[in-house]
Biotite code that builds the C-alpha atoms (Angstrom):
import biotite.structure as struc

atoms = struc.array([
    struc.Atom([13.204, -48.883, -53.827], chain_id="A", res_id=1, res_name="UNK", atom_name="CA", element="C"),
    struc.Atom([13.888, -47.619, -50.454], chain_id="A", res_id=2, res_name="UNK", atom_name="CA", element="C"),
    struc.Atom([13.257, -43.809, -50.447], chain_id="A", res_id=3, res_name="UNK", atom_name="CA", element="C"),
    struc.Atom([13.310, -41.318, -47.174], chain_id="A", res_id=4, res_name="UNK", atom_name="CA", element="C"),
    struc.Atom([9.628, -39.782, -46.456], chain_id="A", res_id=5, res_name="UNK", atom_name="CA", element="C"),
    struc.Atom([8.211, -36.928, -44.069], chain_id="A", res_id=6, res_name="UNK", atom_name="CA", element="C"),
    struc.Atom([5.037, -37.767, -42.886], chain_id="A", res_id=7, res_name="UNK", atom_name="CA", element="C"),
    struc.Atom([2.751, -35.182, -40.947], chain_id="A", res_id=8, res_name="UNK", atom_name="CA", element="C"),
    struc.Atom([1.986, -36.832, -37.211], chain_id="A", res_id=9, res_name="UNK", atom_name="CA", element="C"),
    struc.Atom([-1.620, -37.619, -37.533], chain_id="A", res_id=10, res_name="UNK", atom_name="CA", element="C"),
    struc.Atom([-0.943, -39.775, -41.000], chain_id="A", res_id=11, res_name="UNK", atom_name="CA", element="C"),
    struc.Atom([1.833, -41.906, -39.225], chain_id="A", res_id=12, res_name="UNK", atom_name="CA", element="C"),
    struc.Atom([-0.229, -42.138, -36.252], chain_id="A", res_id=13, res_name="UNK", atom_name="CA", element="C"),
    struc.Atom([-2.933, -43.042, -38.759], chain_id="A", res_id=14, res_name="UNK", atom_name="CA", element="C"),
    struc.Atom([-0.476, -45.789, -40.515], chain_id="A", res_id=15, res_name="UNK", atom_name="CA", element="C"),
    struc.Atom([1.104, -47.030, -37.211], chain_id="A", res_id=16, res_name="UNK", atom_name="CA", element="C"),
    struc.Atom([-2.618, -48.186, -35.956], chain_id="A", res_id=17, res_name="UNK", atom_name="CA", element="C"),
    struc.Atom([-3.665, -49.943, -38.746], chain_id="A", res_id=18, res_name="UNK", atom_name="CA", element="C"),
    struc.Atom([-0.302, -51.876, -38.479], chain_id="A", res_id=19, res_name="UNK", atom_name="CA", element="C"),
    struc.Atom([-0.855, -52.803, -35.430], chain_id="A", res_id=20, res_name="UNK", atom_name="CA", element="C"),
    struc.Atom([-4.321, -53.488, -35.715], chain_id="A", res_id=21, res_name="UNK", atom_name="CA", element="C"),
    struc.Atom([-4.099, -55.697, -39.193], chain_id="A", res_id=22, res_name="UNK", atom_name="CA", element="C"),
    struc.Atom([-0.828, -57.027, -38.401], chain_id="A", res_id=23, res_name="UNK", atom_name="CA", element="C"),
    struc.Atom([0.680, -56.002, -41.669], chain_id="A", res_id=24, res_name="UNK", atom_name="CA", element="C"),
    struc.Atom([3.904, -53.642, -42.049], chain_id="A", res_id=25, res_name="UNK", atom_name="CA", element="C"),
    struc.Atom([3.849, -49.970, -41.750], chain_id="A", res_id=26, res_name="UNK", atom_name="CA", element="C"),
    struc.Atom([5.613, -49.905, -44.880], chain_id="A", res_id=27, res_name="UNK", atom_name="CA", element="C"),
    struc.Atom([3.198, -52.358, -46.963], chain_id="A", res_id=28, res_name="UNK", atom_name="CA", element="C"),
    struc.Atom([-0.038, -49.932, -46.096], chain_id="A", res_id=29, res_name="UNK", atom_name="CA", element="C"),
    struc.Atom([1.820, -46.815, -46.851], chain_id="A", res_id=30, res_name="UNK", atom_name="CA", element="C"),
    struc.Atom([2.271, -48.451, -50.294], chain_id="A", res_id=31, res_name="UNK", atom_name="CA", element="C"),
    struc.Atom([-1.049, -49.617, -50.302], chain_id="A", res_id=32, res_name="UNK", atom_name="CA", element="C"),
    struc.Atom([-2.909, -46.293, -49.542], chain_id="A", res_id=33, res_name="UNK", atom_name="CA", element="C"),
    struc.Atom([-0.736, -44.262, -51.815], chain_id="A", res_id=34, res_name="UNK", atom_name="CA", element="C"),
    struc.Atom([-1.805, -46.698, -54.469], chain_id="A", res_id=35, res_name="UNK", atom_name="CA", element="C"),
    struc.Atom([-5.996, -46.479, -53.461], chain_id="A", res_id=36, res_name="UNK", atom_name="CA", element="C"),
    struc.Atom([-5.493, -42.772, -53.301], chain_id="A", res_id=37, res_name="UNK", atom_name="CA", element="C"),
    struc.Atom([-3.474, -42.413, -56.877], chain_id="A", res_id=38, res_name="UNK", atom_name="CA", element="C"),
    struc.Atom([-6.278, -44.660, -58.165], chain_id="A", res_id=39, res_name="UNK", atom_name="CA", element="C"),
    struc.Atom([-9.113, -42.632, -56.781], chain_id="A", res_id=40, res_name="UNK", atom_name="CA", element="C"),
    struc.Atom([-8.063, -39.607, -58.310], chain_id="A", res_id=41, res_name="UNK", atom_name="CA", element="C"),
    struc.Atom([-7.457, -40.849, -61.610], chain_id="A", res_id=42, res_name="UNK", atom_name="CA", element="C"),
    struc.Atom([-10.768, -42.356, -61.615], chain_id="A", res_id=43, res_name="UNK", atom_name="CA", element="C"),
    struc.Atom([-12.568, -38.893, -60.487], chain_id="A", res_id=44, res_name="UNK", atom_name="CA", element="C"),
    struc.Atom([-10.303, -37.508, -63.506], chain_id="A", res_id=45, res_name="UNK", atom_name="CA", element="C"),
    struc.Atom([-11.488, -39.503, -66.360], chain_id="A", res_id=46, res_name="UNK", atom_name="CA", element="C"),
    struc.Atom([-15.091, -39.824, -65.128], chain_id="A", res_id=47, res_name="UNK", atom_name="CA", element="C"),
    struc.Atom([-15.737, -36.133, -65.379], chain_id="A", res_id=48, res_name="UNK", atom_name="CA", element="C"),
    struc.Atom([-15.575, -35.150, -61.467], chain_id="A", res_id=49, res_name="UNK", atom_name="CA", element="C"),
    struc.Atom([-13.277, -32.764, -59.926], chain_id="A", res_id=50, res_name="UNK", atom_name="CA", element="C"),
    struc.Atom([-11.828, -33.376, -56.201], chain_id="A", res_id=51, res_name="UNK", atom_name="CA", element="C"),
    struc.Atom([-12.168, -30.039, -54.254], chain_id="A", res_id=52, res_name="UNK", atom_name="CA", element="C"),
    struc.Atom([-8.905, -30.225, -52.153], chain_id="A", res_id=53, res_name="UNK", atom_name="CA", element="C"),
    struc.Atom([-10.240, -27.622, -49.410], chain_id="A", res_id=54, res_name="UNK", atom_name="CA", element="C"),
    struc.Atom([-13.615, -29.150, -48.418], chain_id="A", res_id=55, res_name="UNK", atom_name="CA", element="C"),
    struc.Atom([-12.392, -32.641, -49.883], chain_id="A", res_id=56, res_name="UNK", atom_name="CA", element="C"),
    struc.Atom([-15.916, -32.820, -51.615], chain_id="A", res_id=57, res_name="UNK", atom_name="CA", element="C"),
    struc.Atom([-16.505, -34.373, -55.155], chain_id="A", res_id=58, res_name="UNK", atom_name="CA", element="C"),
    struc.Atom([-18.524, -32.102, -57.798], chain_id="A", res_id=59, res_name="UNK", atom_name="CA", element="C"),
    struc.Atom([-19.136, -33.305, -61.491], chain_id="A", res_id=60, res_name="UNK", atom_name="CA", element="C"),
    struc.Atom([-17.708, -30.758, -63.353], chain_id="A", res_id=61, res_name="UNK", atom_name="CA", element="C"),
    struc.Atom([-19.511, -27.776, -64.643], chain_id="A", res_id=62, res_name="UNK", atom_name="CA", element="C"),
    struc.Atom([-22.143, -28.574, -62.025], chain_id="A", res_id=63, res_name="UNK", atom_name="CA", element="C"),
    struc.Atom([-22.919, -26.858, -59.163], chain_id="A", res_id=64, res_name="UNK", atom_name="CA", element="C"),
    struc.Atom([-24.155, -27.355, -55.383], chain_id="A", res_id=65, res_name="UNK", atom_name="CA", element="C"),
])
């Protein structure tokens, strides 16, 4: 499915390197990521741990510290 996408400057700077670097389409690691990062947070979901967006730290919830 071919789909138009803004991405901020430092993530396609980000994407454009490791294309480069690996050898693999810009498009094909922009799939890939999306799909680590979908499966990362579903994964802190169900095993009890909350993402804090802001700091980007991991807390089991109802913990603190």
């Amino acid at each position: 499915m071919r789909k138009t996408l803004t991405l901020d400057d430092d993530v396609a700077r980000q994407l454009e390197t490791e294309a480069t670097r690996s050898g693999r389409p810009f498009e094909q690691l922009a799939n890939e990521y999306l799909r680590v990062a979908w499966a990362q947070r579903k994964a802190l979901q169900l095993g009890g741990f909350a993402a804090e967006q802001s700091t980007g730290s991991v807390q089991q919830k109802g913990t603190h510290g």
